[in-house]
N, C-alpha and C positions, 0 to 999 in steps of 0.2 A: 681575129679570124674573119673580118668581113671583107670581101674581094673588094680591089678598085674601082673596078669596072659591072658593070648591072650583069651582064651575064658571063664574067670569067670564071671558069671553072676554079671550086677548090681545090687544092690539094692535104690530102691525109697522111698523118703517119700513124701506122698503131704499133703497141707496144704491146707484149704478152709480159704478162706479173709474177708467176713462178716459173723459178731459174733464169732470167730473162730478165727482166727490171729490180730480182732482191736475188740471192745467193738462197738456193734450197726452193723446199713447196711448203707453201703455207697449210697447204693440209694435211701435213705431216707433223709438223710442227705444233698446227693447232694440236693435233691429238697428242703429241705429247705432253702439252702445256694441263691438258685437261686430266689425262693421265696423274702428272704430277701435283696437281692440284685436287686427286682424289676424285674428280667426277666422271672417270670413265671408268667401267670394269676392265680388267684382262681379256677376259674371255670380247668383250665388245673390239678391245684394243687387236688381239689377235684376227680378228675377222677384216680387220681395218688395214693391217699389214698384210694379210693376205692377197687385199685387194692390190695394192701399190705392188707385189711382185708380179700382178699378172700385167698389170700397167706400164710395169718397167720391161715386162718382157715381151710388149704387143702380142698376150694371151685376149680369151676372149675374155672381157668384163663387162660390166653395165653401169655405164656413169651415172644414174642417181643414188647406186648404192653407197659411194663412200660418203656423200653430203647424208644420206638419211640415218649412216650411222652415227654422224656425228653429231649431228640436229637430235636423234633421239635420247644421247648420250644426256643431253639439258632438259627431257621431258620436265614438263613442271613449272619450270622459270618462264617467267614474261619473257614476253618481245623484247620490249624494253632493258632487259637484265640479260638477255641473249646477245643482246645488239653491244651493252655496254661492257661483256664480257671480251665480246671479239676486238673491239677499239682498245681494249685494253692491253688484250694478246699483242695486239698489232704495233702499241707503243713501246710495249717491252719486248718482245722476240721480234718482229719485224723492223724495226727503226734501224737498228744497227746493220742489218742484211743487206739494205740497199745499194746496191753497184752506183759509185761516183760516176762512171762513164754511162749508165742510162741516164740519169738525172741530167749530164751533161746533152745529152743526143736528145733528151726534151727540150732543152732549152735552146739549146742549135736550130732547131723544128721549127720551136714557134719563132724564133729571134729572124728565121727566113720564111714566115709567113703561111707557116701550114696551121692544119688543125691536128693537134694533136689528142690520140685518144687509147687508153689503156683498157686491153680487153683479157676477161681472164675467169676461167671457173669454179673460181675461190668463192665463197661467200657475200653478195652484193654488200652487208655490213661493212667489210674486211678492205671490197675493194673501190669504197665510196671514201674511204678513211686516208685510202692508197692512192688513187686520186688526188686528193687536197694535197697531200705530201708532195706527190711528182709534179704537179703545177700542170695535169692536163686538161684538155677542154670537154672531156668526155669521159664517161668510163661504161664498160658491159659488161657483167657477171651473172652468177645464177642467183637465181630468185628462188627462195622456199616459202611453201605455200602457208598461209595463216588460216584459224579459223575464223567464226563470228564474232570471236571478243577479241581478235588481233594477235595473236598468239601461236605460235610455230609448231604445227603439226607434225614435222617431222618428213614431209613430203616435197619433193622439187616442185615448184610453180613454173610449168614452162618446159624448156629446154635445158639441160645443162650445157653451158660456153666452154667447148670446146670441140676439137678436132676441128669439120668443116663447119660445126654453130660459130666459131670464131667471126668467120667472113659473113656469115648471116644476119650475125648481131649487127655488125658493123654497119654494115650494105643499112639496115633497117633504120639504124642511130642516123646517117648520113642524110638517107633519105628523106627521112620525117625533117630534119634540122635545116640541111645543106639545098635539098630538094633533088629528084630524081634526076639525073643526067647533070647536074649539077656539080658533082667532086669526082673524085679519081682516087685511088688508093699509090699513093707515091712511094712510099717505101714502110716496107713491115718486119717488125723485129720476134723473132721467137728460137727458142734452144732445144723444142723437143721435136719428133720424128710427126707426132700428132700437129703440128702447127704449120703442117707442110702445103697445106691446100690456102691458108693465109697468106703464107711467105709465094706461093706461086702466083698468086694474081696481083703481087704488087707490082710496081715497075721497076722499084730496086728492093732486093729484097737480102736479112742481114740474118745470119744463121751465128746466135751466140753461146757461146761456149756451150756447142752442140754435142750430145750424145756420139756413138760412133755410127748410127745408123744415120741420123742429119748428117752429119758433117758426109759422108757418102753423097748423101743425095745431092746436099750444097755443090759438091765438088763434080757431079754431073750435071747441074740445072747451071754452074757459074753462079750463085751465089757468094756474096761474100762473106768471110768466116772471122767472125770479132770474138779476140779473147778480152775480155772485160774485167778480169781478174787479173792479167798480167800486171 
């Protein structure tokens, strides 16, 4: 990822992680896995689904709520056993999920010289894991907050990555690494209607196996619309 030249601009690509780089949302999934494994209540579970219908139907919701449901859901358990819980999820329900054609369009990315980086609201555990797997040079996720023995409160640290945080993170990652006025956002991949302020400030920008509200927008902004499933 180091340019030829002392001040040639970078180029970036970034990649959104649910629906988008695996088939599904990991935070759906994780609840179910926790579910079936006994460590969530119903009544927790139900508050959790309720969130994801207002989600899916751009109601009004509040994004730390479903991380803190689900963080609270492990009250008790270390970091470390939280941490190892989720890498665990991620080898058994996530592995399999993974779209061959993102994996492919990472490695197309770097193989033409960009920087590639995976941004996404899942769990920083989930998607440091996600990362390694896809071979990118980056990754942004949300952060939950710990206390003074290192241990998961139950509370977001920060912003949750998504909607317009997606391009925030990103812009920040770049900055700090690539340097200010230094990269450019070259093309950005995302499938829901919330990833629309990322997918606008790329300079190509890829609308995958979008919702019917993206695939709308895609098809008035001229975005192009990748079935990745096909």
């Amino acid at each position: 990822m180091s340019p030829s030249a002392e001040r040639q601009t970078y180029r970036v690509a970034v990649f959104d992680f649910d629906g988008t780089s695996i088939r599904g949302q990991s935070g759906s999934l994780f609840t179910c896995y926790l579910i079936r494994s006994g460590m969530m209540s119903p009544l927790r579970a139900l508050r959790l689904i309720w969130w994801g219908v207002r989600y899916k139907l751009h109601l009004p919701y509040r994004q730390d709520e479903a991380r803190e449901l689900v963080l609270g859901a492990l009250r008790g358990r270390t970091a470390n056993e939280v941490d190892a819980l989720m890498v665990g999820f991620h080898d058994r329900i996530l592995s399999p999920r993974y779209r061959a054609r993102a994996l492919a369009a990472v490695e197309e990315c770097s193989e033409d010289g960009m920087v590639t980086l995976l941004v996404s609201a899942t769990f920083d555990a989930i998607a440091r894991v996600a990362a390694q797997r896809m071979g990118v040079d980056g990754f942004m996720a949300t952060t939950m907050e710990k206390d003074e023995r290192g241990n998961y409160t139950g509370a977001v640290a920060g912003p949750v990555v998504a909607g317009p945080e997606k391009y925030r993170a990103v812009a920040r990652w770049c900055d700090e690494r690539l340097g200010q006025g230094r990269w450019r956002l070259a093309r950005a991949y995302g499938d829901h209607y919330s990833d629309r302020d990322l997918l606008a400030r790329a300079q190509t920008a890829y609308a995958v196996c979008p919702g019917k509200t993206l695939r709308s927008l895609a098809r008035r902004k001229h975005w192009e619309v990748l079935d990745w499933d096909a």
